[in-house]
C-alpha positions in Angstrom: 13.1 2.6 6.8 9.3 2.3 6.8 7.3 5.3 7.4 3.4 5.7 7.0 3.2 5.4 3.7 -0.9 5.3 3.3 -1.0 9.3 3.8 1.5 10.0 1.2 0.0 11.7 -2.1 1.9 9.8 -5.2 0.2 11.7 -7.5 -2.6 14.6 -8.4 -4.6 12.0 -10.6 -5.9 9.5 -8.1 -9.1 10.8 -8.7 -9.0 9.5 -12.2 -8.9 6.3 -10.7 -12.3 6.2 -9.6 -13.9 7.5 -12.4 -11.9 5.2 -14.8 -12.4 1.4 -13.0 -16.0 0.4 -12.0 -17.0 0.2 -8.5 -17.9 -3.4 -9.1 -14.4 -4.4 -10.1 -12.8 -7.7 -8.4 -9.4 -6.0 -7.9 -11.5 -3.0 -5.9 -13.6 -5.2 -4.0 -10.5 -7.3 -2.8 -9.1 -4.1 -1.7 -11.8 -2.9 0.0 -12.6 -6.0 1.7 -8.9 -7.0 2.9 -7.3 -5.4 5.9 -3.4 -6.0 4.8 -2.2 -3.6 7.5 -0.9 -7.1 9.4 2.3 -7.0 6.5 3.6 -4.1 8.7 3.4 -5.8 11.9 5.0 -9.0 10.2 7.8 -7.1 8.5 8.5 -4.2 11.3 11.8 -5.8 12.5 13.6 -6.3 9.4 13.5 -2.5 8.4 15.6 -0.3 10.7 13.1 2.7 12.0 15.6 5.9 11.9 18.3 5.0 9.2 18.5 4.3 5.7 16.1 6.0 2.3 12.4 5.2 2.8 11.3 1.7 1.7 8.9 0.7 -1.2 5.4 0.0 0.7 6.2 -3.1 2.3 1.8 -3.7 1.5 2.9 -2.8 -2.4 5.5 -5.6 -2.5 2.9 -8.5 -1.0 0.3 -7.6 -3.6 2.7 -7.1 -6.4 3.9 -11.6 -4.7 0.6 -12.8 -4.9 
């Protein structure tokens, strides 16, 4: 089951992450730059919409591939 997933809080240290990696750092810059929203249009008919536990971030998995 996917869900919205980008408005869940995983944890009450994300702000650590901006103080800790640069603003100038590749990994940010690619994020920032790359719209990946199109993996949930890709994928939205092989995850059942009402049934089943909540799926890792379908946006996760692809970055975690390439």
């Amino acid at each position: 089951m996917i869900q919205n997933q980008q408005s869940m809080i995983f944890s009450p240290f994300m702000a650590i992450y901006d103080l800790v990696v640069p603003k100038d750092n590749l990994l940010r810059n690619i994020n920032d730059l790359i719209d990946f929203s199109f993996v949930y249009d890709v994928l939205k008919d092989k995850y059942c919409h009402d049934n089943g536990r909540n799926a890792v971030d379908p946006i996760r998995m692809f970055k975690y591939y390439c």
